[in-house]
C-alpha positions in Angstrom: -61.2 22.8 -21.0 -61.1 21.4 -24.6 -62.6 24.5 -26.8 -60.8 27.7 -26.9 -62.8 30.3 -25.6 -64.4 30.8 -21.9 -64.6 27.6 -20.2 -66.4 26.9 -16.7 -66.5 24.1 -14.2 -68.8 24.4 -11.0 -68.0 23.2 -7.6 -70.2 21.9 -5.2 -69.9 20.9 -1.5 -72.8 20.3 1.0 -73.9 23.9 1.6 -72.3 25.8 -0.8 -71.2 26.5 -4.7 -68.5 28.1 -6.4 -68.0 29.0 -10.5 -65.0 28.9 -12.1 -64.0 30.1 -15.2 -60.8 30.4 -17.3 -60.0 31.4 -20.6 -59.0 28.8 -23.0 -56.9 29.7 -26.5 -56.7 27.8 -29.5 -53.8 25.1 -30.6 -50.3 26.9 -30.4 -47.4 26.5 -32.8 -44.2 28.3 -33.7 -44.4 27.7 -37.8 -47.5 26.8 -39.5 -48.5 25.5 -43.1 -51.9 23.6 -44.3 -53.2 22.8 -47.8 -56.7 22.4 -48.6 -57.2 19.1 -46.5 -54.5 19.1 -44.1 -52.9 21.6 -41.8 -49.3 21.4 -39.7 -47.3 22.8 -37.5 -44.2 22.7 -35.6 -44.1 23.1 -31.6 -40.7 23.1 -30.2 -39.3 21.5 -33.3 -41.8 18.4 -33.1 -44.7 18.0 -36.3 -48.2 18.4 -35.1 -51.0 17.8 -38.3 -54.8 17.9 -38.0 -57.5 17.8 -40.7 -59.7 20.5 -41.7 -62.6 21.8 -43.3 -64.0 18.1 -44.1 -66.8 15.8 -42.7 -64.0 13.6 -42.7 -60.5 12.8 -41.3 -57.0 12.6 -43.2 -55.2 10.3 -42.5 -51.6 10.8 -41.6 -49.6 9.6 -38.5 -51.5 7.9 -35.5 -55.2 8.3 -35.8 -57.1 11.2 -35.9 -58.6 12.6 -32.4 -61.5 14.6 -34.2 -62.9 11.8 -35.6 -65.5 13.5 -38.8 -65.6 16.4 -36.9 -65.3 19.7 -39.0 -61.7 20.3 -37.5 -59.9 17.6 -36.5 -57.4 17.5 -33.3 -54.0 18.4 -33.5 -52.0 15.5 -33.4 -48.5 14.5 -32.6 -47.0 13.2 -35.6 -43.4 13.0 -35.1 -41.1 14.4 -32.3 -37.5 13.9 -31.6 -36.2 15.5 -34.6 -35.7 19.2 -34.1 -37.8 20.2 -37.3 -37.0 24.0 -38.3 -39.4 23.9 -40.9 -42.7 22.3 -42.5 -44.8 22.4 -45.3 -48.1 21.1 -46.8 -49.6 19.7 -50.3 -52.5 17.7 -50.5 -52.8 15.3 -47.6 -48.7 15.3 -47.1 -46.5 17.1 -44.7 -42.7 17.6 -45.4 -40.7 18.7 -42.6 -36.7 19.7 -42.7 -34.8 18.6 -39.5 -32.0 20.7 -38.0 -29.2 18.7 -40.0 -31.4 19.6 -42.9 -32.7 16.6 -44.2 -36.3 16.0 -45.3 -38.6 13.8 -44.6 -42.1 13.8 -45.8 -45.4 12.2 -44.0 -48.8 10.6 -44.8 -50.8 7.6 -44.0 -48.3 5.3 -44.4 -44.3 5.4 -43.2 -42.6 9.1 -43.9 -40.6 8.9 -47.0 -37.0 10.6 -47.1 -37.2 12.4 -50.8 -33.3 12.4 -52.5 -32.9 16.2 -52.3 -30.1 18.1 -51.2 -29.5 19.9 -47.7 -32.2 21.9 -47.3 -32.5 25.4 -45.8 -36.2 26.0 -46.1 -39.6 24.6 -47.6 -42.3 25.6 -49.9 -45.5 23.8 -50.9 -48.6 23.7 -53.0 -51.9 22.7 -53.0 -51.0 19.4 -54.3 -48.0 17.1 -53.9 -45.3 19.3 -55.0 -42.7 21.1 -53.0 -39.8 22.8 -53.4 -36.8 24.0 -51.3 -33.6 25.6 -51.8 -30.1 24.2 -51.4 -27.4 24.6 -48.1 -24.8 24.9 -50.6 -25.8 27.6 -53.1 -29.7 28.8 -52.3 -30.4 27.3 -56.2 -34.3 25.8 -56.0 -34.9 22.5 -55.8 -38.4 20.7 -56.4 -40.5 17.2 -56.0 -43.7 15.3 -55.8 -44.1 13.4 -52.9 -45.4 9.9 -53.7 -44.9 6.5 -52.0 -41.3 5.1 -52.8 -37.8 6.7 -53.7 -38.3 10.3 -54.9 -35.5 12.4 -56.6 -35.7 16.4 -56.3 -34.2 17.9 -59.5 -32.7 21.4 -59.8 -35.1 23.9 -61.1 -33.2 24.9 -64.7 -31.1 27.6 -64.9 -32.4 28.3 -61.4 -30.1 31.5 -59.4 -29.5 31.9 -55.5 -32.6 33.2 -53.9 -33.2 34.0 -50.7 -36.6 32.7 -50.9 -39.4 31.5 -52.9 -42.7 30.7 -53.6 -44.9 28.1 -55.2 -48.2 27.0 -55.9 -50.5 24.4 -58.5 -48.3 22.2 -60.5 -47.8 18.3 -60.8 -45.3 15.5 -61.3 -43.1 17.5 -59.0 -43.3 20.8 -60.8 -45.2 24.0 -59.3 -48.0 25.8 -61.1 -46.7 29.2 -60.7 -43.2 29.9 -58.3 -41.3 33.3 -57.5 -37.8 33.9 -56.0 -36.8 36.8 -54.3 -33.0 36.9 -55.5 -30.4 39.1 -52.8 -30.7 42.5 -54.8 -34.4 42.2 -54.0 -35.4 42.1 -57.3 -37.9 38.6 -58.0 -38.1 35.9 -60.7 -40.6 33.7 -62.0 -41.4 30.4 -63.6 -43.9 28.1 -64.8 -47.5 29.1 -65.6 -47.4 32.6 -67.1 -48.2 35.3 -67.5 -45.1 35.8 -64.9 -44.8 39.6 -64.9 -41.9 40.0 -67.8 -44.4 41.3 -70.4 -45.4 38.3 -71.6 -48.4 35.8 -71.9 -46.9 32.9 -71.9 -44.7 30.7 -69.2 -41.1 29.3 -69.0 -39.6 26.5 -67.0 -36.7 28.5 -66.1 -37.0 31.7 -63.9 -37.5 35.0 -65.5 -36.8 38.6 -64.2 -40.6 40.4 -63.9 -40.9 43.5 -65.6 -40.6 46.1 -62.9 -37.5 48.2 -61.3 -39.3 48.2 -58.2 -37.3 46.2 -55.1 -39.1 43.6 -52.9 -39.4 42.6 -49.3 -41.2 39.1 -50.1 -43.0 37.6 -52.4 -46.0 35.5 -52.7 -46.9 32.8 -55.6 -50.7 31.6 -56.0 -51.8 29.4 -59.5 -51.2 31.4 -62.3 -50.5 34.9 -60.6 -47.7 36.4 -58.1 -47.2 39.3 -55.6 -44.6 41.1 -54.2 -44.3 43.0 -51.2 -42.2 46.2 -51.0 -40.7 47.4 -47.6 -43.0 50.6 -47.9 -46.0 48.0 -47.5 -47.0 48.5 -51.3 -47.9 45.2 -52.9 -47.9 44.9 -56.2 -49.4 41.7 -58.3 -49.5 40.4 -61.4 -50.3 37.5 -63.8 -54.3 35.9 -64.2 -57.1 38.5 -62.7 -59.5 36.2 -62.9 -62.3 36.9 -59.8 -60.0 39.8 -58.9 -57.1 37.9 -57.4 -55.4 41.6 -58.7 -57.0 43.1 -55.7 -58.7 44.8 -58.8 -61.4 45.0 -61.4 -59.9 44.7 -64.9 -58.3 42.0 -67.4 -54.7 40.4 -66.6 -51.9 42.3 -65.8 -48.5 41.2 -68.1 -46.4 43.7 -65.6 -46.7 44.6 -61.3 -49.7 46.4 -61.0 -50.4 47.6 -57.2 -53.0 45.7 -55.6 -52.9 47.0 -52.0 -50.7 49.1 -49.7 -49.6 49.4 -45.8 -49.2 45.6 -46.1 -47.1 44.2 -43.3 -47.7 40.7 -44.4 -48.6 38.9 -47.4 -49.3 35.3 -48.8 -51.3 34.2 -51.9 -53.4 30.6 -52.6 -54.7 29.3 -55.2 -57.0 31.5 -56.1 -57.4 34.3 -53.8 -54.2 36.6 -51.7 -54.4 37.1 -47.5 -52.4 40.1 -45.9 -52.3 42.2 -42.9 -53.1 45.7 -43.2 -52.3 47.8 -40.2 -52.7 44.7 -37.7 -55.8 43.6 -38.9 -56.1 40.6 -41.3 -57.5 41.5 -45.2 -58.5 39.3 -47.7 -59.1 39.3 -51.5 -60.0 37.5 -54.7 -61.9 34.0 -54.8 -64.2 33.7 -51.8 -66.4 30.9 -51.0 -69.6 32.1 -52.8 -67.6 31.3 -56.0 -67.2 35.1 -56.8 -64.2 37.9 -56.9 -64.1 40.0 -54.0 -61.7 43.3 -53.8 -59.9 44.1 -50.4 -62.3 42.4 -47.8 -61.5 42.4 -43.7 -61.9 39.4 -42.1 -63.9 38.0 -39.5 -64.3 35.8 -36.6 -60.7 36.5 -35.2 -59.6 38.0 -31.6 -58.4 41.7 -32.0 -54.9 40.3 -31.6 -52.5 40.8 -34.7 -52.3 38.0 -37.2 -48.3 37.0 -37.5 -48.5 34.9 -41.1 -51.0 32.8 -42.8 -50.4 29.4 -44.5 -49.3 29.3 -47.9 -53.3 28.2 -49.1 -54.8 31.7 -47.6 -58.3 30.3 -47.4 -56.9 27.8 -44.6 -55.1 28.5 -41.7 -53.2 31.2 -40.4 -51.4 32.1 -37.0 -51.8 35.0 -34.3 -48.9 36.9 -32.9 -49.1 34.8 -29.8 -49.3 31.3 -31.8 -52.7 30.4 -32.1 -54.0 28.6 -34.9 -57.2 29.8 -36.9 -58.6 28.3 -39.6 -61.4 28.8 -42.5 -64.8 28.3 -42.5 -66.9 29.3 -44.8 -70.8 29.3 -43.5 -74.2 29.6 -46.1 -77.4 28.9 -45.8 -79.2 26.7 -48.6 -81.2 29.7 -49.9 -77.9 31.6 -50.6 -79.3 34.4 -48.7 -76.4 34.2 -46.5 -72.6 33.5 -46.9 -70.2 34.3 -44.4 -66.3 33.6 -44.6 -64.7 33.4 -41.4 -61.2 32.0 -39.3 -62.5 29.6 -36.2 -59.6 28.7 -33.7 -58.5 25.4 -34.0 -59.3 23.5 -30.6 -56.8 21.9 -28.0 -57.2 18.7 -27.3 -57.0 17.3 -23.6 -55.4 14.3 -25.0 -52.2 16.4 -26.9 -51.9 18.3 -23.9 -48.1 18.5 -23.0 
């Protein structure tokens, strides 16, 4: 069938009936990104991109299946190329190919930005991404735009083994983190980054902590890191508790959460996985600051990552694709935030 879920088809002969039903799950991928009008994915190294969360389609590759629905189909954007990597801003998807070039989609042809070999890809919620180099793991970073684009070398920018970005223009993030090889992490742009101080910095600067770090997460004008003990520790704005708690901004780590097996931060809000269930905190669709917060509407099947822009998709152990939905009723009465699978489409069968 088409919707994920329980699907049934009846059979009929002359003098007798039979029901048959079969389990349907939602849109697979192996790597999964989305911004806050477009999500992607890679299956098998080809790019698969549908729209969501809008009455109306984005357009990018060959039309949209969905139509205005609220999600729109997956669809096949490019194949051939052996992408080991994608990543989202705005209504564009970069992917890297397996000779670690990029090239970047929209509506129109993909554009080929003048960056390095790449080993791996970051976005934001805009048109800015950011990857770091084959040769020497220093961050590189663009704005994808129609014509030639240039990445330029984040200054005085280190090795890191990887990195995180978010907010930002003219091909500059917001807020980004690298996790450097003695585990220790680095920030740059919008402060406060986490050294003690208020303000920002266009080169990266050590936070303030002597902790070590398993990953690490950048949203718009905060950070997190995740230790290998599952403590995760934030820092930067605390504005509607994207902290994971009450109180003003934090200049230094403060711990937000612990037994954190996974961890990713938007804009304005942090999702992680807590045991194997899938948390939540910070800016939830009612406009308000929310602490730690399970969430709902998802199989009890553990969630493997979410997208860079938490309050968009994420992916299941097994691949499927859910994404956000936030549903209230005019009265304000009622206001629920929940993940929906994203639905298969006969058509992109393969």
């Amino acid at each position: 069938g088409a919707l994920a879920g329980m699907n049934q088809a009846d059979v009929r002969t002359w003098d007798d009936s039979i029901a048959w039903t079969a389990e349907a799950g939602a849109f697979r991928v192996d790597h999964l990104d989305s911004s806050y009008d477009l999500g992607c994915g890679l299956r098998e190294g080809d790019l698969w991109c549908w729209p969501w969360a809008r009455t109306e389609a984005v357009s990018i590759g060959p039309p949209w299946a969905g139509g205005t629905a609220t999600f729109g189909g997956p669809t096949l954007v490019a194949s051939g190329e052996q992408f080991t990597d994608v990543a989202v801003g705005a209504a564009f998807a970069c992917a890297l190919t397996s000779t670690h070039i990029v090239k970047c989609y929209s509506a129109g042809p993909p554009v080929q930005p003048g960056t390095p070999p790449l080993r791996t890809l970051v976005g934001t919620g805009g048109q800015t991404f950011c990857g770091l180099a084959m040769a020497d793991s220093t961050a590189w970073c663009w704005r994808v735009v129609q014509g030639p684009i240039t990445a330029t070398q984040v200054p005085g920018s280190g090795a890191f083994v990887a990195i995180s970005i978010e907010g930002g223009q003219d091909g500059q993030p917001g807020t980004a983190c690298g996790l450097r090889a003695d585990s220790t992490i680095a920030c740059w742009g919008t402060g406060p980054l986490g050294n003690g101080a208020t303000g920002g910095s266009a080169s990266p600067q050590p936070i303030a902590s002597s902790l070590t770090f398993a990953s690490v997460t950048a949203g718009d004008g905060f950070a997190c890191g995740r230790r290998a003990n599952g403590e995760t520790w934030c820092w930067g704005s605390n504005t509607a508790q994207r902290l994971g708690r009450p109180g003003g901004d934090a200049l230094t780590p403060v711990l937000s959460a612990t037994a954190v097996a996974q961890v990713a931060a938007g804009m304005n809000s942090v999702g992680a996985v807590q045991g194997s269930k899938a948390v939540r905190w910070g800016l939830f669709g009612d406009g308000a600051g929310h602490p730690l917060t399970p969430l709902g509407g998802l199989p009890d099947i553990p969630v493997a990552s979410f997208s860079d822009n938490v309050t968009s998709c994420l992916r299941l152990g097994d691949g499927q694709v859910y994404c956000y939905l936030e549903l209230w009723v005019a009265s304000g009465t009622l206001d629920l935030d929940l993940y929906l699978p994203l639905q298969p489409i006969p058509q992109a069968s393969r």
